[in-house]
Backbone of each chain as ProteinMPNN parsed JSONL, in Angstrom:
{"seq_chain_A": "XXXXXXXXXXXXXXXXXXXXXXXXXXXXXXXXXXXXXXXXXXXXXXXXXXXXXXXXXXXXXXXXXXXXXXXXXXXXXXXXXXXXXXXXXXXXXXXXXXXXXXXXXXXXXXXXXXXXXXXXXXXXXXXXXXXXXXXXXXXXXXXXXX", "coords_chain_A": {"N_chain_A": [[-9.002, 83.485, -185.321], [-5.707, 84.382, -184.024], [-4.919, 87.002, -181.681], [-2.171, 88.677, -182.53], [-1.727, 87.097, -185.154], [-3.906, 88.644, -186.504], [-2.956, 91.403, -185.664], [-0.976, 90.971, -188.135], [-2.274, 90.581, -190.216], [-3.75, 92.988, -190.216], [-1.19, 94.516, -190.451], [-0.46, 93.646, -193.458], [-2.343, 94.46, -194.657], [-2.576, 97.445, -194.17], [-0.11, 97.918, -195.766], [-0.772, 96.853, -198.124], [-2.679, 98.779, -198.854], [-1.933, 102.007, -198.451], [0.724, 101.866, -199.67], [1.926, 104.278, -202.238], [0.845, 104.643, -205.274], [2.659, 105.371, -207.301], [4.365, 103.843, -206.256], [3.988, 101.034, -206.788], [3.541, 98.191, -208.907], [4.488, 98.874, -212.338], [1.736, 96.988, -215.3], [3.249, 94.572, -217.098], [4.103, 92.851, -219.835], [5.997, 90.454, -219.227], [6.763, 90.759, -216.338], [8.859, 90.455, -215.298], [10.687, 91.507, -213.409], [9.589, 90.845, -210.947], [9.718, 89.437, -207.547], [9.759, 85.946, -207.001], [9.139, 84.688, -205.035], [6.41, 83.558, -202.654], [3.693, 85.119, -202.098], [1.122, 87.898, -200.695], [-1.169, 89.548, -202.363], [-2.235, 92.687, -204.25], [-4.456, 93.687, -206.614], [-4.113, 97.193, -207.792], [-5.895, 100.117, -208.573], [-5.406, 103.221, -209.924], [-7.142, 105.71, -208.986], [-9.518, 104.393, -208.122], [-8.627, 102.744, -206.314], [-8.334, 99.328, -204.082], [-8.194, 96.993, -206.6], [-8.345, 94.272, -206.283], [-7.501, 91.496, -204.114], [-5.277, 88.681, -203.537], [-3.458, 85.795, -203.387], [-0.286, 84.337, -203.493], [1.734, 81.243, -204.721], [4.215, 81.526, -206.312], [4.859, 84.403, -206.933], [5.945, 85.912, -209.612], [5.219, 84.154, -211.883], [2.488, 83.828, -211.557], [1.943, 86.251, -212.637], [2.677, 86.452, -214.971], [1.196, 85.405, -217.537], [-0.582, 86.518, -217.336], [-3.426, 87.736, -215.473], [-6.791, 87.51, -213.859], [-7.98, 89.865, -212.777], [-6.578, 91.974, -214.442], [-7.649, 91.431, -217.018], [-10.635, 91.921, -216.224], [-9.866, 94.912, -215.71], [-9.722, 95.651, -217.99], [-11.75, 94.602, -219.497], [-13.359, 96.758, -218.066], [-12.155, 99.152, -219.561], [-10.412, 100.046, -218.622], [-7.28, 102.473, -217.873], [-4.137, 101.181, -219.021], [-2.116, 101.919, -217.799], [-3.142, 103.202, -215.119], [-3.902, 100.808, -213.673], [-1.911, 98.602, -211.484], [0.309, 97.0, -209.614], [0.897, 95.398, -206.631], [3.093, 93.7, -204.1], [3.233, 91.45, -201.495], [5.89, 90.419, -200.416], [6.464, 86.853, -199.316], [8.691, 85.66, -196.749], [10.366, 82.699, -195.811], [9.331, 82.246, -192.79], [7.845, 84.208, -192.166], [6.006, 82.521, -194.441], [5.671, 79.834, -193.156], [4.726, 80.783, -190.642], [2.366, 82.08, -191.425], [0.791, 80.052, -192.678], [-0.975, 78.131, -191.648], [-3.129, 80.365, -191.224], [-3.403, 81.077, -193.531], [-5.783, 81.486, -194.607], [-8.022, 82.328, -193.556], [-7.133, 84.713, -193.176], [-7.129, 85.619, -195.681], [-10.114, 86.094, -195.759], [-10.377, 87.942, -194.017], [-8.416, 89.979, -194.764], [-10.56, 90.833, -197.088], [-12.879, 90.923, -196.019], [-12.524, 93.421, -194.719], [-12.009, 95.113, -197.261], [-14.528, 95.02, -198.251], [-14.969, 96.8, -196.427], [-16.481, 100.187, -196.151], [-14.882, 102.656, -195.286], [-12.618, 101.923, -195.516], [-12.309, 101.404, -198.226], [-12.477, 103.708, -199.043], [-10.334, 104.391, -197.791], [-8.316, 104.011, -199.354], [-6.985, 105.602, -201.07], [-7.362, 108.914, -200.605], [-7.063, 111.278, -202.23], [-9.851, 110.905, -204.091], [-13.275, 111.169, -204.254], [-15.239, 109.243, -205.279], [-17.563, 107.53, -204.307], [-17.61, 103.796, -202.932], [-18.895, 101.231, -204.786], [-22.123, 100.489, -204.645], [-23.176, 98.115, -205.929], [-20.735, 96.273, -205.101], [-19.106, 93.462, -205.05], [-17.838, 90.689, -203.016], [-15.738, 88.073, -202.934], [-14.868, 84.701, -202.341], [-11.999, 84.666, -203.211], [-11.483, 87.207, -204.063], [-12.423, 90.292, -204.518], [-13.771, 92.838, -206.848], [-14.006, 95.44, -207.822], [-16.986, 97.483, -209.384], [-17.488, 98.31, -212.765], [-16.451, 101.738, -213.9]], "CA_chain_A": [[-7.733, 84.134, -185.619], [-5.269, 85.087, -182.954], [-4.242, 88.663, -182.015], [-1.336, 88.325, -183.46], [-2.715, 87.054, -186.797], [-5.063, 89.902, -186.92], [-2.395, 92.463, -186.006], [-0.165, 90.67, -188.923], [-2.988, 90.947, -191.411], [-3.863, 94.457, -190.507], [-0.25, 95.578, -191.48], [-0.147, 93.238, -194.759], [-3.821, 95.278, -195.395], [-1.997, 98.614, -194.574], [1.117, 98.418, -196.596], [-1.734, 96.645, -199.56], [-3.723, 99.776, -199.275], [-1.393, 102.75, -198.178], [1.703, 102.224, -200.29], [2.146, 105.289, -202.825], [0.392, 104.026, -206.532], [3.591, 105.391, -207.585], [5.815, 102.42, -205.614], [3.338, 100.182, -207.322], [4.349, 97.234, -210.121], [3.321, 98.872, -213.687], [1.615, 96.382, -215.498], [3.986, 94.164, -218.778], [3.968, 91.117, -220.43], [6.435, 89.138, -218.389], [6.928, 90.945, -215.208], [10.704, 89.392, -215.342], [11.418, 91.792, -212.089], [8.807, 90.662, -210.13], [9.818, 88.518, -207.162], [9.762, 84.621, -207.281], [8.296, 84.407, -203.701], [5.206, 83.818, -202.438], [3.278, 86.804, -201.65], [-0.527, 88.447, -200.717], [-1.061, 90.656, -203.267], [-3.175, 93.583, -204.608], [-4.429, 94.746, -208.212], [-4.715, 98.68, -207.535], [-6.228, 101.313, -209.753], [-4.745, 104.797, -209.607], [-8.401, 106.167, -208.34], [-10.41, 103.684, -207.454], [-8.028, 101.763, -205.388], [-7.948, 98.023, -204.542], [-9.191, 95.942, -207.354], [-8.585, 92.387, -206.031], [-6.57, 90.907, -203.109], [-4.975, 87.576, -204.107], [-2.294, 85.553, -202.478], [-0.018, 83.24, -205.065], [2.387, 80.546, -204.144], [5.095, 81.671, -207.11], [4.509, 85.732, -207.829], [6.264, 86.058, -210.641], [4.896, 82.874, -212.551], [1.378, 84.073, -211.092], [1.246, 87.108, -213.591], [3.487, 86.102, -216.649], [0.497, 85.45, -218.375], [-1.988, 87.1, -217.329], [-3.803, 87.288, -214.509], [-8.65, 87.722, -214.445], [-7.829, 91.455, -212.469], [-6.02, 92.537, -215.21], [-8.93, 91.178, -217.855], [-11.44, 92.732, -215.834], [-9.83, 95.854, -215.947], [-9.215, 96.064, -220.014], [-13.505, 95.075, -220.078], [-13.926, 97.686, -217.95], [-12.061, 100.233, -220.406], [-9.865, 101.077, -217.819], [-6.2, 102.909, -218.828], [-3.535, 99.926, -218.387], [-0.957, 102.848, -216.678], [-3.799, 103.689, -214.156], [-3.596, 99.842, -212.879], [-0.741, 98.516, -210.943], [0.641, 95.331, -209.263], [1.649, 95.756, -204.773], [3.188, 92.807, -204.054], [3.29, 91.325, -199.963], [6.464, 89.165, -200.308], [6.471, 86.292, -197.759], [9.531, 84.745, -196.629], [10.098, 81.292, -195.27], [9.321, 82.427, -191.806], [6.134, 84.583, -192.336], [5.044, 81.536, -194.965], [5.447, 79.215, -192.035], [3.541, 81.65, -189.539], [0.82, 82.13, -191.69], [0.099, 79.297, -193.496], [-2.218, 77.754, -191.067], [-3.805, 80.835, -191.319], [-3.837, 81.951, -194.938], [-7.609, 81.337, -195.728], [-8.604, 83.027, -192.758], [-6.215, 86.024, -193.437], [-7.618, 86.159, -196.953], [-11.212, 86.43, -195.385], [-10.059, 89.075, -192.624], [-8.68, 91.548, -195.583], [-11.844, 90.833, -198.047], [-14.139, 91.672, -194.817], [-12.227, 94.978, -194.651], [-12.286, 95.69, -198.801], [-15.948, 95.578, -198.625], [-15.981, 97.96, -195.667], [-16.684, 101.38, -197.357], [-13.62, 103.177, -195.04], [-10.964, 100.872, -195.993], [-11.978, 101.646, -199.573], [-12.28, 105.595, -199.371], [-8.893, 105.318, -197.548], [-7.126, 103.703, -200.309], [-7.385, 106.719, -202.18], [-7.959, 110.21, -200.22], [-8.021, 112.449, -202.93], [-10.932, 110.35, -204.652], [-14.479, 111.403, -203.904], [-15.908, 108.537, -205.749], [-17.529, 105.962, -202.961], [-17.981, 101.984, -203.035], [-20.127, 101.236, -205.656], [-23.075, 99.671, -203.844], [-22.87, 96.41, -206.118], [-19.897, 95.823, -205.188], [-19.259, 92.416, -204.525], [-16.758, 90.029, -202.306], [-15.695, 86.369, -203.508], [-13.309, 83.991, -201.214], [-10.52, 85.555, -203.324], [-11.134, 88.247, -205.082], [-12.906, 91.689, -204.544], [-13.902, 93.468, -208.041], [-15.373, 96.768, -208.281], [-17.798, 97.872, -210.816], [-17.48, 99.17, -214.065], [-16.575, 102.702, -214.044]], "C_chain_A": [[-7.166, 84.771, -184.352], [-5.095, 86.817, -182.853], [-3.27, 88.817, -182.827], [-1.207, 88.369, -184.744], [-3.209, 88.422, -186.875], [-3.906, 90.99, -186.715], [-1.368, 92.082, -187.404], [-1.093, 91.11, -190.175], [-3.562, 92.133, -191.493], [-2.541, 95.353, -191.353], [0.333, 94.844, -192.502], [-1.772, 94.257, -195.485], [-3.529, 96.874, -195.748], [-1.248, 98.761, -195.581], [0.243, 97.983, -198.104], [-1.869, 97.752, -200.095], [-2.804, 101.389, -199.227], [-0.09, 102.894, -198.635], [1.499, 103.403, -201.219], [1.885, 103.98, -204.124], [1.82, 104.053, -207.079], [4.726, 104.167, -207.839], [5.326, 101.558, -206.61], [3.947, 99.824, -208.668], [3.714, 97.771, -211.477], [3.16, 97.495, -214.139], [2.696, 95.995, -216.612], [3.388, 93.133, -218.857], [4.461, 89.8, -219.351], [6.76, 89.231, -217.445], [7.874, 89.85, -214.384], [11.091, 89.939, -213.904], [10.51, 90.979, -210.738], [9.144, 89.16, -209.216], [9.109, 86.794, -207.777], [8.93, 83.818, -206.153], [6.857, 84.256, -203.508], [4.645, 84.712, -201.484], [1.818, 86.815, -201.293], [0.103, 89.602, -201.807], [-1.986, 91.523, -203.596], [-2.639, 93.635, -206.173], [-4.841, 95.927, -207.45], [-4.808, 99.374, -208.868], [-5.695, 102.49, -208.956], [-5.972, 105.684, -208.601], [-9.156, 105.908, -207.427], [-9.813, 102.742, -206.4], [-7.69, 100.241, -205.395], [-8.835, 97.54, -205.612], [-9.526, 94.655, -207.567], [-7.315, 92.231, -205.334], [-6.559, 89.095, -203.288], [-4.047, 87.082, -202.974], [-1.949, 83.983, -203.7], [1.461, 82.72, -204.21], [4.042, 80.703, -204.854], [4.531, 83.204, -207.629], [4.83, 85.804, -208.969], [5.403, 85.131, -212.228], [3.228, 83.322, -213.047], [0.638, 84.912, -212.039], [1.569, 86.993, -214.756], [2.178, 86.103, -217.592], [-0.899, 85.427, -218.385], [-2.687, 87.007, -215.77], [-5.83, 88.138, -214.583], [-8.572, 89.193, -214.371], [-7.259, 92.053, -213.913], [-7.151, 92.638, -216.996], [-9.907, 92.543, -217.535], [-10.821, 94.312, -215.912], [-9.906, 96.326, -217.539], [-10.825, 95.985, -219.929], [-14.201, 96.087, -219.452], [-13.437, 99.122, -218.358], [-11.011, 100.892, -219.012], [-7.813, 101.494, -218.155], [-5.434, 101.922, -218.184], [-2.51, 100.765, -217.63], [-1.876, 103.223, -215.419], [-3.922, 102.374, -213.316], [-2.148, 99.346, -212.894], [-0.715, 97.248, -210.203], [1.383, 95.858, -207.72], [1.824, 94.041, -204.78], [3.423, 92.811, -202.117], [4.344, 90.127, -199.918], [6.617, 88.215, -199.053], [7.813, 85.5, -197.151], [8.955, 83.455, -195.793], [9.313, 81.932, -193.789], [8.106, 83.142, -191.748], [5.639, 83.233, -193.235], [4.789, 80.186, -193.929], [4.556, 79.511, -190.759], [2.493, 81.543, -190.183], [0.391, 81.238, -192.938], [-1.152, 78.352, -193.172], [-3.309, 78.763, -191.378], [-4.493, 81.692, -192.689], [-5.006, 82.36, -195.359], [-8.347, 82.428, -194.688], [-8.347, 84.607, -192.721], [-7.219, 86.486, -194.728], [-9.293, 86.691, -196.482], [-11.532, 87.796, -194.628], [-9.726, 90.359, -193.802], [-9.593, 91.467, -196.531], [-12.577, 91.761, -196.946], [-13.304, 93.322, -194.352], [-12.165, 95.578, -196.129], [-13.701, 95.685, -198.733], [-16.165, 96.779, -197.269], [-15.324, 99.472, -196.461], [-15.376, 102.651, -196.699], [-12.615, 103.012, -195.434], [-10.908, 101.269, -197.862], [-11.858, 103.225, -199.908], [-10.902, 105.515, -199.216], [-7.743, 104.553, -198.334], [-6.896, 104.816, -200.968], [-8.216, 108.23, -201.49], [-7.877, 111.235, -201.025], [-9.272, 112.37, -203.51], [-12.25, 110.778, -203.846], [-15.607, 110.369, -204.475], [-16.18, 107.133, -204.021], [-17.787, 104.414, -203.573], [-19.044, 102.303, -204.055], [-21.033, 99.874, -204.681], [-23.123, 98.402, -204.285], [-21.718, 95.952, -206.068], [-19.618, 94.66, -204.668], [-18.0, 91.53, -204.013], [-17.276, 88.478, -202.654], [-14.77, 85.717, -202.106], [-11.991, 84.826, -202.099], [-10.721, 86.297, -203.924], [-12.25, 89.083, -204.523], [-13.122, 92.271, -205.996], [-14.998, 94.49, -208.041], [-15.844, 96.771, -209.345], [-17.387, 98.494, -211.705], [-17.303, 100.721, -213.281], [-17.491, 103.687, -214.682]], "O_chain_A": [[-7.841, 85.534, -183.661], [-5.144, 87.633, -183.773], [-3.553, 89.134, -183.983], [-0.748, 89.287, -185.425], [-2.55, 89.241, -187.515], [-3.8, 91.659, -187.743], [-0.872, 93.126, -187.828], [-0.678, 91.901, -191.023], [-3.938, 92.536, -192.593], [-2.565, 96.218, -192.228], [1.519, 95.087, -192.727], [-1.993, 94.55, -196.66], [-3.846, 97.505, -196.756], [-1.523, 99.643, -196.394], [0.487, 98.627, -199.124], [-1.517, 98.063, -201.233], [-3.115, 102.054, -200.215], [0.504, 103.889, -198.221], [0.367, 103.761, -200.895], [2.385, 102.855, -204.121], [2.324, 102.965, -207.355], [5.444, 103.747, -208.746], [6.174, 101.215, -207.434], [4.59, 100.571, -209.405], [2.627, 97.323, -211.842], [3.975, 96.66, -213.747], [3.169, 96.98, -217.18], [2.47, 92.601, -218.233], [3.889, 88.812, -218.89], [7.213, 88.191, -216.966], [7.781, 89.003, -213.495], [11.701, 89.184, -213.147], [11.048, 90.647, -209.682], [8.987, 88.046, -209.715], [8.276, 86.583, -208.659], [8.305, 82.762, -206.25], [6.108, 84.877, -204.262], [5.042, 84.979, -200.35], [1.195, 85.785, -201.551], [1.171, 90.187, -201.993], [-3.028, 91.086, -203.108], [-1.553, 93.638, -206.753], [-5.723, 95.859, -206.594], [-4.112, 99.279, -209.879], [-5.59, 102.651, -207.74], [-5.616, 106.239, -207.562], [-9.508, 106.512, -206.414], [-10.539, 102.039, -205.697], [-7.006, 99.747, -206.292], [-10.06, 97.654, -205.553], [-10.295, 94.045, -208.31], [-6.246, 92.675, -205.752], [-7.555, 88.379, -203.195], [-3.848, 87.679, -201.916], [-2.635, 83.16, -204.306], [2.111, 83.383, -203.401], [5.004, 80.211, -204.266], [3.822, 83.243, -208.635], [3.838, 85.763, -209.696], [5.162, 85.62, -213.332], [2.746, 83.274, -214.179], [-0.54, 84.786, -212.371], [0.831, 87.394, -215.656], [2.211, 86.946, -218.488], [-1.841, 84.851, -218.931], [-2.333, 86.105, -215.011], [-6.058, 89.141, -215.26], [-8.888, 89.897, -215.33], [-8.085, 92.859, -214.343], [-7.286, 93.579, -217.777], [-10.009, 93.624, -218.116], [-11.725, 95.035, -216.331], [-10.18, 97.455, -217.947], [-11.422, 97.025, -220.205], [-15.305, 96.465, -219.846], [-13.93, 100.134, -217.86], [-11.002, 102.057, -218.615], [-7.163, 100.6, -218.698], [-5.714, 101.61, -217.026], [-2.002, 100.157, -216.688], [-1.167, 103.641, -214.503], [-4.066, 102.624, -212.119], [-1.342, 99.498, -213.813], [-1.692, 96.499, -210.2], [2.333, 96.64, -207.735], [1.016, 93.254, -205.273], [3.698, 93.833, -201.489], [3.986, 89.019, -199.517], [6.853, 88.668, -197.933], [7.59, 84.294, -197.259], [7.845, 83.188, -195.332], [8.152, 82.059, -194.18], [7.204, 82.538, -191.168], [4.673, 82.723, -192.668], [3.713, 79.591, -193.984], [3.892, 78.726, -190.082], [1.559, 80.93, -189.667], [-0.205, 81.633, -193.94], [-2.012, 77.926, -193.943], [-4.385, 78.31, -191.769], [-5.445, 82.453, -192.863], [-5.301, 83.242, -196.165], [-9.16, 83.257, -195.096], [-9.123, 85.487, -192.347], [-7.918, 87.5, -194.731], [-9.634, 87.778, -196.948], [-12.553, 88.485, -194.629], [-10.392, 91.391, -193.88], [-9.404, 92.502, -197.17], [-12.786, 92.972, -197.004], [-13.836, 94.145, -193.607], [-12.311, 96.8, -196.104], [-14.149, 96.648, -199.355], [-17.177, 97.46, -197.107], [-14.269, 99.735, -197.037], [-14.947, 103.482, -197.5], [-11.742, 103.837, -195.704], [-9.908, 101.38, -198.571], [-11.262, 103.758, -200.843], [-10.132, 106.13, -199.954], [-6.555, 104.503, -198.015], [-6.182, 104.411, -201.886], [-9.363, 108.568, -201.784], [-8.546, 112.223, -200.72], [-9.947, 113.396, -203.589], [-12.142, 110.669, -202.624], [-16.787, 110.584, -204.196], [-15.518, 106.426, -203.262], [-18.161, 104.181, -204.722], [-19.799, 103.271, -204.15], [-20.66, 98.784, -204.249], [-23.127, 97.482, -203.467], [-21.428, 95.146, -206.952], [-19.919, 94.682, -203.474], [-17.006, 91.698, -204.72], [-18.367, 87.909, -202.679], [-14.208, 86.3, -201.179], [-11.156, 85.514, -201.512], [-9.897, 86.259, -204.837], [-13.127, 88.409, -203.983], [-12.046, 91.977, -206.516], [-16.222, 94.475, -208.176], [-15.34, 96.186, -210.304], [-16.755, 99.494, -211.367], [-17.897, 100.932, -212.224], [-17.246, 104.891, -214.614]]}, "seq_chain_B": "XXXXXXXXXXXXXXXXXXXXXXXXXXXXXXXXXXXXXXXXXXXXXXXXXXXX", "coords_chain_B": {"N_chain_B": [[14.847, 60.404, -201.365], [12.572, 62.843, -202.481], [13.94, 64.715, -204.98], [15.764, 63.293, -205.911], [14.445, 61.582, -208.008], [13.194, 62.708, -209.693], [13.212, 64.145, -213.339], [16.216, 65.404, -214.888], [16.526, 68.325, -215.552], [14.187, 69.701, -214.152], [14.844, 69.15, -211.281], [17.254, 71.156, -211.658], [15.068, 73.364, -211.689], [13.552, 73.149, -209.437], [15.761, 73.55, -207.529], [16.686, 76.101, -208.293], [14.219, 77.471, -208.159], [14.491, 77.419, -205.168], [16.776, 78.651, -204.665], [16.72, 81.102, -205.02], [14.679, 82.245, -204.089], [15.104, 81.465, -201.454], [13.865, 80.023, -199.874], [13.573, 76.659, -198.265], [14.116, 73.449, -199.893], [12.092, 71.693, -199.199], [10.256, 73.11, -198.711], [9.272, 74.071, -201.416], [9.046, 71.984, -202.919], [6.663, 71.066, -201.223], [5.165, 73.181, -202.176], [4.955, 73.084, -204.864], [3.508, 70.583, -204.952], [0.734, 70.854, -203.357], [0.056, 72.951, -205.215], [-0.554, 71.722, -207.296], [-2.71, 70.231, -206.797], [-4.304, 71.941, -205.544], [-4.991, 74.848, -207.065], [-5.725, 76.969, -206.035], [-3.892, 77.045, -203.702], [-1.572, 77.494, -201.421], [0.675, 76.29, -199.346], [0.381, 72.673, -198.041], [-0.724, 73.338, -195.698], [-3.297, 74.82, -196.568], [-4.522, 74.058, -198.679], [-7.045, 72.095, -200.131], [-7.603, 69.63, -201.228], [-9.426, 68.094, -204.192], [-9.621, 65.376, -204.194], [-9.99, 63.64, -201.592]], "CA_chain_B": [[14.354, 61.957, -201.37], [11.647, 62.945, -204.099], [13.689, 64.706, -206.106], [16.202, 62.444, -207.019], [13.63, 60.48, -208.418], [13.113, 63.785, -210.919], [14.353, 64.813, -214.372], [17.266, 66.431, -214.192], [16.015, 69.76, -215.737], [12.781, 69.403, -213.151], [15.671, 69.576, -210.44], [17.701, 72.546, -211.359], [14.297, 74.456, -212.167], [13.072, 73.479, -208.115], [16.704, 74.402, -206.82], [16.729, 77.502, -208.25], [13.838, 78.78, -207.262], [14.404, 77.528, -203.308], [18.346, 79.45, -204.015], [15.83, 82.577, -205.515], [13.774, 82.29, -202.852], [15.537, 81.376, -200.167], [12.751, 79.215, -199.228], [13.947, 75.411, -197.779], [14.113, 72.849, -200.817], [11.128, 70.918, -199.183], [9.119, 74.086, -199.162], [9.156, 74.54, -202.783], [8.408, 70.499, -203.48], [5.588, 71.169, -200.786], [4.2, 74.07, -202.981], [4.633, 72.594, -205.885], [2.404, 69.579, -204.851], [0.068, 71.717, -202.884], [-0.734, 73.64, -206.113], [-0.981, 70.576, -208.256], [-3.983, 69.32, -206.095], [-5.056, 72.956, -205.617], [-4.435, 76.021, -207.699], [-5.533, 78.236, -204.41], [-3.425, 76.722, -202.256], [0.463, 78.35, -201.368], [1.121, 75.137, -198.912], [0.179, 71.754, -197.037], [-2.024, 73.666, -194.895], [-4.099, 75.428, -197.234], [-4.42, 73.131, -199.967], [-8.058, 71.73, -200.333], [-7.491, 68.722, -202.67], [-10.53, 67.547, -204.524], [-9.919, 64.019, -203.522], [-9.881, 63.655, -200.08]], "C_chain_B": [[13.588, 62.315, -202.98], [12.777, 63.689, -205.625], [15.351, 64.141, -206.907], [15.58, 61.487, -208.094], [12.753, 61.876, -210.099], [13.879, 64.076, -212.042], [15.508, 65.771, -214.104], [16.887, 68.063, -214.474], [14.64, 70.515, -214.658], [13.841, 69.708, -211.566], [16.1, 70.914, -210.623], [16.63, 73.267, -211.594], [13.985, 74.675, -210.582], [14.602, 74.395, -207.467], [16.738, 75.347, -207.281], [16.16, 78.711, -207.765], [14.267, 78.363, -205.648], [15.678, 78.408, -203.546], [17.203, 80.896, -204.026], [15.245, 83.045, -204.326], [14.029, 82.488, -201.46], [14.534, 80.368, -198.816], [13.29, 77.647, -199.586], [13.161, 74.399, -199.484], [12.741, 72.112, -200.637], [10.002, 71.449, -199.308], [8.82, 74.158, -200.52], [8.748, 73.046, -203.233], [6.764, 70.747, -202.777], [4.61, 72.235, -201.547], [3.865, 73.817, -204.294], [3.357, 71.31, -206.445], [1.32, 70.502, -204.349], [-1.029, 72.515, -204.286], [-0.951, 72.701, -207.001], [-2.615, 70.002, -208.027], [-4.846, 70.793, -206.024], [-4.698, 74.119, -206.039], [-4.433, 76.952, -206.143], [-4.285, 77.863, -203.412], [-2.035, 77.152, -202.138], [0.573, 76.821, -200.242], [0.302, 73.928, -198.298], [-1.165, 72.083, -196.469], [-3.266, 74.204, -195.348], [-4.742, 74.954, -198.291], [-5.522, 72.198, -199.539], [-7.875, 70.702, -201.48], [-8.934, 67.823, -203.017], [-11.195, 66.544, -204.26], [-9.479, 64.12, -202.012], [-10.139, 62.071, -199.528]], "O_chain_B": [[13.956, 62.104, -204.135], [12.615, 63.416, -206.814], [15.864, 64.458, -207.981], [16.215, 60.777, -208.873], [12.04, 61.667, -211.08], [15.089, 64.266, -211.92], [15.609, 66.671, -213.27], [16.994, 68.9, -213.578], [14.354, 71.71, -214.579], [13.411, 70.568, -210.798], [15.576, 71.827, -209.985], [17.098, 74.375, -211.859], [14.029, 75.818, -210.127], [14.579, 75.555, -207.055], [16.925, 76.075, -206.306], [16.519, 79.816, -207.357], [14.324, 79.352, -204.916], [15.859, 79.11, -202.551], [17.002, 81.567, -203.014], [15.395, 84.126, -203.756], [13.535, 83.229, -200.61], [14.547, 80.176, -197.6], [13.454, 77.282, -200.75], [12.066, 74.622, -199.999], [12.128, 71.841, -201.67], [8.975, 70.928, -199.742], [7.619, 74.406, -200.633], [7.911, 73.084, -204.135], [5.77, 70.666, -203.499], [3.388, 72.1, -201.496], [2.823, 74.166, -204.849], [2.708, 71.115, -207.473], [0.897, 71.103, -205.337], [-2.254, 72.618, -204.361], [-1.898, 73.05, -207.706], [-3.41, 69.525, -208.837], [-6.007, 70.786, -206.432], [-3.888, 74.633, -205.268], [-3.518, 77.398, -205.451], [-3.932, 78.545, -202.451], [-1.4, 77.026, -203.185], [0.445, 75.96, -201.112], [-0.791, 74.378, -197.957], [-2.253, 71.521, -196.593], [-4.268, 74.103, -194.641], [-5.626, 75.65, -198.789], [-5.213, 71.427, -198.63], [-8.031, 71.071, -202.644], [-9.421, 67.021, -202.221], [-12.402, 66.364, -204.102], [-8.547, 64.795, -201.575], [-10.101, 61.823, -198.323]]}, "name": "protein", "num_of_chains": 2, "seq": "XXXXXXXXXXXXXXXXXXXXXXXXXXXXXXXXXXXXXXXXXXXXXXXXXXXXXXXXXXXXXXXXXXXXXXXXXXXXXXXXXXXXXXXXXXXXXXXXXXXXXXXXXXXXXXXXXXXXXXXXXXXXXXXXXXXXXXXXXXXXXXXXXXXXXXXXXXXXXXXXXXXXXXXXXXXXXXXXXXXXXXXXXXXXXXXXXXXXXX"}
């Protein structure tokens, strides 16, 4: 990965992790506002932070009906207003820059969701740390049960 | 060009999203194939197709 790259996917990792929960997409049914673009994306919890970094070729389409993050959160009992939807829209011109590098991008912010800083500092009032089984996929990140 | 060779409802659904989008008419055929062959894949370059 170039410099470049890597400074591009540090500030699609910042604005992931450091937007305000607030800004963040509540969850619905058909998430009708939700760009059409293709995006990187985050599930965030209000607490616990990220709960899976994705990247989808049609956002909108992507969550209409459903998406596993959103599963996984309901089996882990968690309140559906305390998870949220960050979207990383891409235009033509970033999807052209980084499409050579997408897979590698997706690897570059996983290998920073499992490091245990990146996850405290989603979330500085939280005192809860990484749960030690926490585990990293090629696309997806999923913390533990609460 | 592929998508004269498309239903007509299969047309205005791609042009809309490339107007939505703003993303080039060939981009949106290229993603559309792309994810046909691979759900992961957003384009061309990324797109792991089973058959190879």
């Amino acid at each position: 990965m170039t410099d470049d790259l890597e400074v591009q996917a540090l500030a699609i990792l910042d604005s992931l992790t450091n937007t305000p929960f607030e800004q963040c997409i509540p969850i619905t049914r058909s998430f009708k506002n939700v760009t059409a673009n293709a995006s990187i994306y985050a599930v965030r919890h209000r607490e616990l932070g990220l709960l899976y970094v994705g990247k989808t070729r049609y956002s909108r389409e992507r969550f209409r009906d459903g998406h596993k993050a959103f599963l996984w959160s309901w089996l882990d009992h968690y309140d559906s207003d305390d998870v949220r939807l960050l979207l990383y829209p891409l235009d033509f011109i970033q999807l052209q820059t980084l499409s050579s590098s997408l897979e590698a991008l997706s690897l570059l912010l996983q290998s920073h969701l499992t490091t245990p800083g990146i996850l405290r500092g989603t979330n500085a009032n939280s005192q809860q740390p990484p749960h030690p089984q926490g585990k990293a996929t090629n696309t997806s990140v999923r913390l533990p049960q609460k | 060009m592929i998508l004269a060779a498309l239903p007509e409802h299969i047309q205005r659904a791609l042009l809309a999203h490339a107007q939505e989008t703003q993303y080039p008419l060939e981009m949106v055929l290229e993603m559309a194939i792309a994810g046909f062959l691979d759900a992961e894949a957003i384009t061309f370059t990324d797109c792991r197709p089973e058959y190879t």
